[in-house]
Biopython code that builds the backbone (N, CA, C, O; Angstrom):
import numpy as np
from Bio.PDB.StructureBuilder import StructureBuilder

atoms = [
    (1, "UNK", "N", (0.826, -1.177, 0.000)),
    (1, "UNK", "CA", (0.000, 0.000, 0.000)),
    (1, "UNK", "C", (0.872, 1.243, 0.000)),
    (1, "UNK", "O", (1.702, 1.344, 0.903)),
    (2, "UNK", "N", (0.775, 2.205, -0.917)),
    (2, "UNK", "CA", (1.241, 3.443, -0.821)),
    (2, "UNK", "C", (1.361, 4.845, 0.585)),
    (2, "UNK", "O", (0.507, 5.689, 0.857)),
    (3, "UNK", "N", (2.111, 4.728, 0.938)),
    (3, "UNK", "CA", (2.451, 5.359, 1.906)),
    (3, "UNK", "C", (2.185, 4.500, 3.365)),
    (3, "UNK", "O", (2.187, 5.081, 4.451)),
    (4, "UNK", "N", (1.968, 3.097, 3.230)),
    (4, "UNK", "CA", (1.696, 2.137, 4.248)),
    (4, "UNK", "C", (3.098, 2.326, 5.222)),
    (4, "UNK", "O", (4.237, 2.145, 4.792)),
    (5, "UNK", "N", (2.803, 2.681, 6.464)),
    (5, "UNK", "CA", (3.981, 2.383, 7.222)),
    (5, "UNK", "C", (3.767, 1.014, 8.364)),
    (5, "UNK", "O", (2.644, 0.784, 8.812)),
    (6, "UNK", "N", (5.043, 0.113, 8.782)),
    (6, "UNK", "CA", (4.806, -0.797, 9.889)),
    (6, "UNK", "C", (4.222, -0.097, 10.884)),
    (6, "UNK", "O", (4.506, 1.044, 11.248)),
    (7, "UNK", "N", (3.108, -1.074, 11.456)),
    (7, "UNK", "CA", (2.848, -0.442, 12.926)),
    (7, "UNK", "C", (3.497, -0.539, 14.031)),
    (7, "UNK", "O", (4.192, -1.506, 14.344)),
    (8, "UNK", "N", (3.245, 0.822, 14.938)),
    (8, "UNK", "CA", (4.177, 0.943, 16.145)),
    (8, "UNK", "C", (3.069, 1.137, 16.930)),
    (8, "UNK", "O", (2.215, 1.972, 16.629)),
    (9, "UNK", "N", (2.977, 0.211, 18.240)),
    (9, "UNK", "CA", (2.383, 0.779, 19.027)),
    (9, "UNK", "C", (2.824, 1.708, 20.252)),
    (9, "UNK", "O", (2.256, 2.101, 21.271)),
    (10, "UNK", "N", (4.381, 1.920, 19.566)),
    (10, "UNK", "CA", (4.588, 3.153, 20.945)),
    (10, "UNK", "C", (3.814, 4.828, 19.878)),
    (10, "UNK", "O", (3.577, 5.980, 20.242)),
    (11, "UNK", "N", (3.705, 4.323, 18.930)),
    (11, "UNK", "CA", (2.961, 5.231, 17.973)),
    (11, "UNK", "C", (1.709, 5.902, 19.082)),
    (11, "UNK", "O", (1.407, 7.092, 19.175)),
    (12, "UNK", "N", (1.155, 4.815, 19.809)),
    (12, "UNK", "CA", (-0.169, 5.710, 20.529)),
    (12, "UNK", "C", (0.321, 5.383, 21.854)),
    (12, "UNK", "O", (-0.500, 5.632, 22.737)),
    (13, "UNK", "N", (1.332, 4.937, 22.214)),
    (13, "UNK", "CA", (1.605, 4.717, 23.633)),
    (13, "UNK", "C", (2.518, 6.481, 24.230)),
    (13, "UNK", "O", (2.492, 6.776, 25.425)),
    (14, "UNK", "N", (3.010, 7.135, 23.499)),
    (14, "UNK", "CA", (4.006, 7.728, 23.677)),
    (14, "UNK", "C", (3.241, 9.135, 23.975)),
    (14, "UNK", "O", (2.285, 9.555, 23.323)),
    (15, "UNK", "N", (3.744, 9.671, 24.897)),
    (15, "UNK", "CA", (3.485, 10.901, 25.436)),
    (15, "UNK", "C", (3.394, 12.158, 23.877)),
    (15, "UNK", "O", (4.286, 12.456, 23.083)),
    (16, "UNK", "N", (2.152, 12.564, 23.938)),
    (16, "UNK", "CA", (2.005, 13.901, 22.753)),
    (16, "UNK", "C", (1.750, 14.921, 23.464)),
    (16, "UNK", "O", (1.173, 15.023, 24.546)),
    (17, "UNK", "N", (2.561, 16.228, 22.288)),
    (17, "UNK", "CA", (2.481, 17.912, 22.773)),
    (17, "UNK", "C", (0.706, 18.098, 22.401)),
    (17, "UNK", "O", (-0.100, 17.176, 22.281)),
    (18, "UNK", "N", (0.460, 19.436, 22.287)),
    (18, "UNK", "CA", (-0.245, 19.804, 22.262)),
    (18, "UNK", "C", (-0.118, 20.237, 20.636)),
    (18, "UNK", "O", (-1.033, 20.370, 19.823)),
    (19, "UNK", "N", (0.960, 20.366, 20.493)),
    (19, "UNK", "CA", (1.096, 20.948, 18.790)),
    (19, "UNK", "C", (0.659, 19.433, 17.673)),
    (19, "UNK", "O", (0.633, 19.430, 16.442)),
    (20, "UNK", "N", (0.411, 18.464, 18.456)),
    (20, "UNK", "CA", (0.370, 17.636, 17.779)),
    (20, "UNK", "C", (-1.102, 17.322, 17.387)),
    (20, "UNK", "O", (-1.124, 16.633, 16.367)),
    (21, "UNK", "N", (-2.295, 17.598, 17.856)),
    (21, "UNK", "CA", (-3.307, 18.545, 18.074)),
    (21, "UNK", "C", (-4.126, 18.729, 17.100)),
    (21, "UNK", "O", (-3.090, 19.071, 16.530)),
    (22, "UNK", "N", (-5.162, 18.880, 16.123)),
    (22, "UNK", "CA", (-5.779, 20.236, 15.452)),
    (22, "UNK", "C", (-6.793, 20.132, 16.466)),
    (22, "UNK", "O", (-7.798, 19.424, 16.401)),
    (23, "UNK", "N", (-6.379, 21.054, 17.608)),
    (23, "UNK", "CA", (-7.922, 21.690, 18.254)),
    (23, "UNK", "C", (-9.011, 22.152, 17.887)),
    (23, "UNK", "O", (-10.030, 22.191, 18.576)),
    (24, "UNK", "N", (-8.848, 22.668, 16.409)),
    (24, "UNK", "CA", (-9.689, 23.592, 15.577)),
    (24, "UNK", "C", (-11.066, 22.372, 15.170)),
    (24, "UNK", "O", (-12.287, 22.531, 15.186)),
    (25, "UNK", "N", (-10.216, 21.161, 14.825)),
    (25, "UNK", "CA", (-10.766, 19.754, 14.123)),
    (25, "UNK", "C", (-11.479, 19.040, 15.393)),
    (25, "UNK", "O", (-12.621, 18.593, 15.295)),
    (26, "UNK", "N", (-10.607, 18.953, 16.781)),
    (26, "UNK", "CA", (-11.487, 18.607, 17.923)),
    (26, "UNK", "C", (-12.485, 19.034, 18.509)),
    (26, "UNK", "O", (-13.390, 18.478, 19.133)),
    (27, "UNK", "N", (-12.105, 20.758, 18.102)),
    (27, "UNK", "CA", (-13.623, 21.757, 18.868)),
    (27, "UNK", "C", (-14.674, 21.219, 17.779)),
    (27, "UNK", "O", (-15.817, 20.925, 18.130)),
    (28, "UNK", "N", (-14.269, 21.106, 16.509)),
    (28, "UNK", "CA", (-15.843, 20.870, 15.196)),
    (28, "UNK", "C", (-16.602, 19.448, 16.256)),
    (28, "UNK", "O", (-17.741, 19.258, 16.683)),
    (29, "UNK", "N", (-15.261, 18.646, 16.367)),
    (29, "UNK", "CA", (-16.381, 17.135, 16.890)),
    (29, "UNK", "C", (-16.984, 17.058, 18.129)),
    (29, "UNK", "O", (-17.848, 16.249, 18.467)),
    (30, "UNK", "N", (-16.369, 18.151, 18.951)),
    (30, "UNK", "CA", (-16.306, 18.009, 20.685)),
    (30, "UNK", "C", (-16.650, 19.162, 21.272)),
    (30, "UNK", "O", (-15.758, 19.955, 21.572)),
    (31, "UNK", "N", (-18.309, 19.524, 21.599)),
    (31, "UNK", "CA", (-18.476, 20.994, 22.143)),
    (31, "UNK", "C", (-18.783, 20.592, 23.418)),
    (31, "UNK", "O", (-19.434, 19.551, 23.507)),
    (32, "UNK", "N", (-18.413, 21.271, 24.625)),
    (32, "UNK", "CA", (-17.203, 21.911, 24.104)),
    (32, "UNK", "C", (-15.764, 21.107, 24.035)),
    (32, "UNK", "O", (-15.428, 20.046, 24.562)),
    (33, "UNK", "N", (-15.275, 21.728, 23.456)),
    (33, "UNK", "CA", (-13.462, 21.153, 23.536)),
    (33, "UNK", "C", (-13.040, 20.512, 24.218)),
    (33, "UNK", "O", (-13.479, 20.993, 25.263)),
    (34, "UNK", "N", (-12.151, 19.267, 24.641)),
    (34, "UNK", "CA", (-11.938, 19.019, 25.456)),
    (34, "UNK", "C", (-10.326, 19.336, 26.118)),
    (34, "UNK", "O", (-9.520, 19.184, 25.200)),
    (35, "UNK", "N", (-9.748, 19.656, 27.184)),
    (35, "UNK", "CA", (-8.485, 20.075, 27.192)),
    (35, "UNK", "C", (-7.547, 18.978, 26.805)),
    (35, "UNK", "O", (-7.349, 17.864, 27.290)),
    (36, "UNK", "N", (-6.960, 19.699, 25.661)),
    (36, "UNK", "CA", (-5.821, 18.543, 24.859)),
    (36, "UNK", "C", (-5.049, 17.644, 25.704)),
    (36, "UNK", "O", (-4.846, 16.457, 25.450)),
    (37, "UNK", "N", (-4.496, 18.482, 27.050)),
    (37, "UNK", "CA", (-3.615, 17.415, 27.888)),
    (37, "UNK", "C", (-4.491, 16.457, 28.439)),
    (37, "UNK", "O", (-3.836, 15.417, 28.511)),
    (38, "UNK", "N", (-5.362, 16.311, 28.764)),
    (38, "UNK", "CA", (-6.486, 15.541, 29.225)),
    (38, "UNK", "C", (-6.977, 14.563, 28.037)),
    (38, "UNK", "O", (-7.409, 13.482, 28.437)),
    (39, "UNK", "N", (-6.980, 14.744, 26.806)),
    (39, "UNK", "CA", (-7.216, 13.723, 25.756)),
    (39, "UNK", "C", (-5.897, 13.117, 25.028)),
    (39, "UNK", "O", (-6.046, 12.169, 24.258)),
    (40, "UNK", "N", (-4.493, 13.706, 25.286)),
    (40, "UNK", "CA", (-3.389, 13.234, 25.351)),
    (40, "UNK", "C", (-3.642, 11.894, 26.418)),
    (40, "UNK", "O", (-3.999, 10.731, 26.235)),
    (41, "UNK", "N", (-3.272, 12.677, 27.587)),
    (41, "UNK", "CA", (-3.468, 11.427, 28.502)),
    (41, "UNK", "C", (-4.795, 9.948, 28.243)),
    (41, "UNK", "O", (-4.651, 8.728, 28.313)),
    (42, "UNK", "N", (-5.873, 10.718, 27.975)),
    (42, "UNK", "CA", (-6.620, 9.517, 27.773)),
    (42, "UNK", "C", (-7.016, 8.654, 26.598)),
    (42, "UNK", "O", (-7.906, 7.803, 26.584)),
    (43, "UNK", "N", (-5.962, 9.123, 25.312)),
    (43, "UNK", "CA", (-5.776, 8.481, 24.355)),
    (43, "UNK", "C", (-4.845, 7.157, 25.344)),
    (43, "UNK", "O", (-5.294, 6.075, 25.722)),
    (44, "UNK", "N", (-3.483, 7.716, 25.553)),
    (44, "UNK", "CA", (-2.494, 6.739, 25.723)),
    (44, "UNK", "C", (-3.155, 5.392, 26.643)),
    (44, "UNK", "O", (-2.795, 4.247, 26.369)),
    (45, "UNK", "N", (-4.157, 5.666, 27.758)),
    (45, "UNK", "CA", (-4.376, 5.436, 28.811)),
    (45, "UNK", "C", (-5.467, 4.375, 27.618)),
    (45, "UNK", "O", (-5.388, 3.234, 28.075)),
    (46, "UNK", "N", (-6.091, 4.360, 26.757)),
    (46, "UNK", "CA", (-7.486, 3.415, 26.229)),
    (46, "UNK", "C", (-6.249, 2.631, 25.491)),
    (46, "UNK", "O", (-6.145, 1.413, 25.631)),
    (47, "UNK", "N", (-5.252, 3.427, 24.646)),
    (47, "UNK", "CA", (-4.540, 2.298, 23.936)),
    (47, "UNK", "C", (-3.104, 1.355, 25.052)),
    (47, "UNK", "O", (-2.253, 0.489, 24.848)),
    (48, "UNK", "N", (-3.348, 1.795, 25.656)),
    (48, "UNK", "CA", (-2.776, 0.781, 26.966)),
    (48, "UNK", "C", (-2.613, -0.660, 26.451)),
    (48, "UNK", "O", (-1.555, -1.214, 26.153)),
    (49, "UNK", "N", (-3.781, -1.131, 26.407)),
    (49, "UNK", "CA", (-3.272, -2.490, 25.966)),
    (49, "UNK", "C", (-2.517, -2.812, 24.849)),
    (49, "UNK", "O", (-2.532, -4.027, 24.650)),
    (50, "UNK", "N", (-1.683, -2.015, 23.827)),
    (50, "UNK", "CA", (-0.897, -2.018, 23.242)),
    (50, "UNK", "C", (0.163, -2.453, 23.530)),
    (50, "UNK", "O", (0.819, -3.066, 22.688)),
    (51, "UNK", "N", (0.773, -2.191, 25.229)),
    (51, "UNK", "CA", (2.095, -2.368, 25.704)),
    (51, "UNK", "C", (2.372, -3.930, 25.988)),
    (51, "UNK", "O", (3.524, -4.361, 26.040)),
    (52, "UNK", "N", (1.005, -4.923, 26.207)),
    (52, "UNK", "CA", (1.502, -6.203, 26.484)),
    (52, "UNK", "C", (0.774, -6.980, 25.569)),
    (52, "UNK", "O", (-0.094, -7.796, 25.880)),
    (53, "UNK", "N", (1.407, -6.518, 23.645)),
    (53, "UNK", "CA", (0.963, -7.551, 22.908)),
    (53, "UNK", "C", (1.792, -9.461, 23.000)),
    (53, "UNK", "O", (2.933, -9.702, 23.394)),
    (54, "UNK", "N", (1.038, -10.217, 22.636)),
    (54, "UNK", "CA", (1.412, -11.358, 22.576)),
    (54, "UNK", "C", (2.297, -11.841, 21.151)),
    (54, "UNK", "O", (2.287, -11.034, 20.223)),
    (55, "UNK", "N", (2.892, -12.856, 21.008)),
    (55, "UNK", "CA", (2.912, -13.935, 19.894)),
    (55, "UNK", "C", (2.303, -13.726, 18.921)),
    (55, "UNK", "O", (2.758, -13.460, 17.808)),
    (56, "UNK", "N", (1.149, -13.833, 19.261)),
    (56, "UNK", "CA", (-0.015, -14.155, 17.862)),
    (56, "UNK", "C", (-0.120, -12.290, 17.613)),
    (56, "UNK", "O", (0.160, -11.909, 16.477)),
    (57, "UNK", "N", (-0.402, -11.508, 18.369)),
    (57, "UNK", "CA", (-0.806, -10.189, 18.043)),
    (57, "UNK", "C", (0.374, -9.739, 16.820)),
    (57, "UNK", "O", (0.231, -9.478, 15.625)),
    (58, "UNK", "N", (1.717, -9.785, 17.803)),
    (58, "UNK", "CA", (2.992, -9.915, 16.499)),
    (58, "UNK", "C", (3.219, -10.049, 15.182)),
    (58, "UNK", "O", (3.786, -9.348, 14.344)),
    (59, "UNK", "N", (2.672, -11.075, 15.160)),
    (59, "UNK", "CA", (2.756, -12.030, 13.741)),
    (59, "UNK", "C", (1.454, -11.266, 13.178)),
    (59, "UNK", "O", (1.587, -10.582, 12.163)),
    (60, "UNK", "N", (0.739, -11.322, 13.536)),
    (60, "UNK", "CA", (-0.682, -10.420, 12.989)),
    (60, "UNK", "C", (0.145, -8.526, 12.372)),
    (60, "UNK", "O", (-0.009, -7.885, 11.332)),
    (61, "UNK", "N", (0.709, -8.342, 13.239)),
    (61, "UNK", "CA", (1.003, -7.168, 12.855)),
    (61, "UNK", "C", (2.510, -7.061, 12.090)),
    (61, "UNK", "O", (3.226, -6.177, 11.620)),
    (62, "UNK", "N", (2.524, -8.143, 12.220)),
    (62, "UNK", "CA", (4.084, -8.046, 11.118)),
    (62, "UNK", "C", (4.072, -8.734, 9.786)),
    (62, "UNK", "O", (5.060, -8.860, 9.062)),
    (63, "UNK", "N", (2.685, -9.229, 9.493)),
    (63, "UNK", "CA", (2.049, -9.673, 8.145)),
    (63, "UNK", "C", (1.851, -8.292, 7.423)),
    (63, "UNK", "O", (1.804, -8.332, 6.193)),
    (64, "UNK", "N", (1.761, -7.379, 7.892)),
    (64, "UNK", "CA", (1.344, -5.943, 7.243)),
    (64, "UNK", "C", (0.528, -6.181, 6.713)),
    (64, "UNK", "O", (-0.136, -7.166, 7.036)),
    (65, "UNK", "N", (0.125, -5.266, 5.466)),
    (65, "UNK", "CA", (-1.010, -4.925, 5.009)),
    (65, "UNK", "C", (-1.511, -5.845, 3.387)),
    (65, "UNK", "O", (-2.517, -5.772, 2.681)),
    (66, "UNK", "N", (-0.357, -6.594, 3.314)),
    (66, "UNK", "CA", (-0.442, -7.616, 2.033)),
    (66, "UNK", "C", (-0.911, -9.309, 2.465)),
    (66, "UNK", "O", (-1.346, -10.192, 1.726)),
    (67, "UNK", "N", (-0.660, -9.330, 3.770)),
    (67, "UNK", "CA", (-0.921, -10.708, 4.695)),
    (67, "UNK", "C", (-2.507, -10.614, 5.075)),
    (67, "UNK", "O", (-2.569, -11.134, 6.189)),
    (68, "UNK", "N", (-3.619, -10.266, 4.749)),
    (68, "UNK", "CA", (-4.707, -10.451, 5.644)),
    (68, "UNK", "C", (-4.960, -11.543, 6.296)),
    (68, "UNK", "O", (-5.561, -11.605, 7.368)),
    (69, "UNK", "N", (-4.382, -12.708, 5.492)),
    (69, "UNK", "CA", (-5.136, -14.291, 5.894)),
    (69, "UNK", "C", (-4.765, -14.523, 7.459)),
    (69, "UNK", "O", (-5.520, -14.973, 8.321)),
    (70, "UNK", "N", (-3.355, -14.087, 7.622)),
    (70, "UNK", "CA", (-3.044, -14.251, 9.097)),
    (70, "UNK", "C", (-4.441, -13.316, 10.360)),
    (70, "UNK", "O", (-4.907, -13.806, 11.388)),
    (71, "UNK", "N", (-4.691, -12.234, 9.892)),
    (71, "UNK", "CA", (-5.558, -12.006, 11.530)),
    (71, "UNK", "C", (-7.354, -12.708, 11.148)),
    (71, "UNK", "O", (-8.372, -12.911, 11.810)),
    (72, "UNK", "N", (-6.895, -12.893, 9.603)),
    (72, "UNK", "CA", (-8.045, -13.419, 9.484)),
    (72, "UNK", "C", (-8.708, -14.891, 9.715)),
    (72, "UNK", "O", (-9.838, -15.380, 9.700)),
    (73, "UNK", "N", (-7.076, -15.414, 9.987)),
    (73, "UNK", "CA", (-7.450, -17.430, 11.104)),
    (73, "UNK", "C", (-7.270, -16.952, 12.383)),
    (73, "UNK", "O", (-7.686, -17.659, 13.300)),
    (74, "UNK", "N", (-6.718, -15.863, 12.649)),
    (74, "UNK", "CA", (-6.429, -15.289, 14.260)),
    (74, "UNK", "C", (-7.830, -15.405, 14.539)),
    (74, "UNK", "O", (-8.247, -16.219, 15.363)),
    (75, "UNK", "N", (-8.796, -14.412, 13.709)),
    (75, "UNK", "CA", (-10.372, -14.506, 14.266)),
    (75, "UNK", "C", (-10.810, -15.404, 14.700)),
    (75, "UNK", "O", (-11.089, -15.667, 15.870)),
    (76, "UNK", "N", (-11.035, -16.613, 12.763)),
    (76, "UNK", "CA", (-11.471, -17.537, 12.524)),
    (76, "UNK", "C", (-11.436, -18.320, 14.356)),
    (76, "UNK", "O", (-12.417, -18.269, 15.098)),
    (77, "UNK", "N", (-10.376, -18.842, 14.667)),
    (77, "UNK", "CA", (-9.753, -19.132, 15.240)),
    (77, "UNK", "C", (-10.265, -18.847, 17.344)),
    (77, "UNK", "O", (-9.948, -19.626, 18.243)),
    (78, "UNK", "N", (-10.931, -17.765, 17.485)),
    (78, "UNK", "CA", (-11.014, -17.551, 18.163)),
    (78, "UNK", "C", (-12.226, -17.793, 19.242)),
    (78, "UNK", "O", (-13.320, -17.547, 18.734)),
    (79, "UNK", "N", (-12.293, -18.217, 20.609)),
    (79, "UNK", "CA", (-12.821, -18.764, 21.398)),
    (79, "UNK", "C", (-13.792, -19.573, 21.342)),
    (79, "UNK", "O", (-13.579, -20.157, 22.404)),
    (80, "UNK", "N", (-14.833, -20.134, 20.861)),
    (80, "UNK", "CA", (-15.758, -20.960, 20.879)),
    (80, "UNK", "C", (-15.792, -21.539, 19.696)),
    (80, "UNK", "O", (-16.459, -22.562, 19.546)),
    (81, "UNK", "N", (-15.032, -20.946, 18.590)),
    (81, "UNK", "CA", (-14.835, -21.016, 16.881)),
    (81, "UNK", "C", (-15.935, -20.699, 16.427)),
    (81, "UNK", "O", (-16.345, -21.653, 15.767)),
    (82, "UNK", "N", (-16.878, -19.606, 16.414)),
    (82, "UNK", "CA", (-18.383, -19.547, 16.088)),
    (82, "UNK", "C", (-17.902, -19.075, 14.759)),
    (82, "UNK", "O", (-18.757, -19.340, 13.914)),
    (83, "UNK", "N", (-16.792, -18.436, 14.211)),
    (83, "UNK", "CA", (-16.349, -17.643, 13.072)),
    (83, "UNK", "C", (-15.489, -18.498, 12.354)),
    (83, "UNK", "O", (-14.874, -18.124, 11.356)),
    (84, "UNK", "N", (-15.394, -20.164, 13.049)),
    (84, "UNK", "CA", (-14.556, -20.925, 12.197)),
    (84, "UNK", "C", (-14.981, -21.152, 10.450)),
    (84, "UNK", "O", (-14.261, -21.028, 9.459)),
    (85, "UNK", "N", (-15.904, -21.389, 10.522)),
    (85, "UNK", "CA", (-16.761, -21.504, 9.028)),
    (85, "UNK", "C", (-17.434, -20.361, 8.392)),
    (85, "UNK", "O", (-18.368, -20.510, 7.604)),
    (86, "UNK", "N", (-17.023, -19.379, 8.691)),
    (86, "UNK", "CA", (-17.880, -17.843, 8.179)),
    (86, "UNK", "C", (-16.545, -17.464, 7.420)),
    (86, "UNK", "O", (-15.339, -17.545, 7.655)),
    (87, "UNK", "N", (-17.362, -17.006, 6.383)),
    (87, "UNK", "CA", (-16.049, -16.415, 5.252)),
    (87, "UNK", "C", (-15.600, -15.058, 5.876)),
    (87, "UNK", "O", (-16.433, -14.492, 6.585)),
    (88, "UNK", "N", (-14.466, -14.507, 5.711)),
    (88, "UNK", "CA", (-14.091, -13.033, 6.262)),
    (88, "UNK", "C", (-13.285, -12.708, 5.259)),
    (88, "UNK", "O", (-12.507, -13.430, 4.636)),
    (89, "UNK", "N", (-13.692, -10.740, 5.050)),
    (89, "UNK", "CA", (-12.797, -10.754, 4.231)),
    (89, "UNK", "C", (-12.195, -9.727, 4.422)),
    (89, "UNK", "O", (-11.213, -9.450, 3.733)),
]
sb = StructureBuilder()
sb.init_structure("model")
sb.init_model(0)
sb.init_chain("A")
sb.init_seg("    ")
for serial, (resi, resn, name, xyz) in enumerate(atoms, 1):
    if name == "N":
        sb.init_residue(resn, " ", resi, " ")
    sb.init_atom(name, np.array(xyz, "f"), 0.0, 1.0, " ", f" {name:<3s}", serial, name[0])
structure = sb.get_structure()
């Protein structure tokens, strides 16, 4: 994919300024505004579980963006298998 970069999850783990920001774009969605250091912090704080990916999350994210089949048996694959036989695409 064009302009595809690997994912980082210190990408949303990592402390942001305020310049990093369009407040202008947050006040349109959020009346009122909410204070940027306060949605800094509670971005990092929801993507939290970023910091203790597993094995399988790995490999899911190091298939990039040409691999779908991998998160797509990750699903398949997952707890009761109700999604074992459902096509995904």
């Amino acid at each position: 994919m064009p302009g595809a970069v690997p994912f980082d999850p210190e990408n949303w783990l990592r402390p942001r300024g305020r310049r990093e920001f369009d407040d202008e774009s947050i006040g349109i969605l959020a009346n009122p505004a909410p204070d940027i250091d306060e949605l800094a912090a509670q971005l990092r704080s929801h993507f939290g579980f970023l910091s203790g990916l597993d094995a399988d999350d790995l490999a899911a994210l190091a298939a990039g963006p040409t691999s779908r089949q991998t998160p797509i048996t990750q699903i398949q694959q997952l707890g009761r298998g109700t999604l074992a036989d459902t096509p995904l695409w």
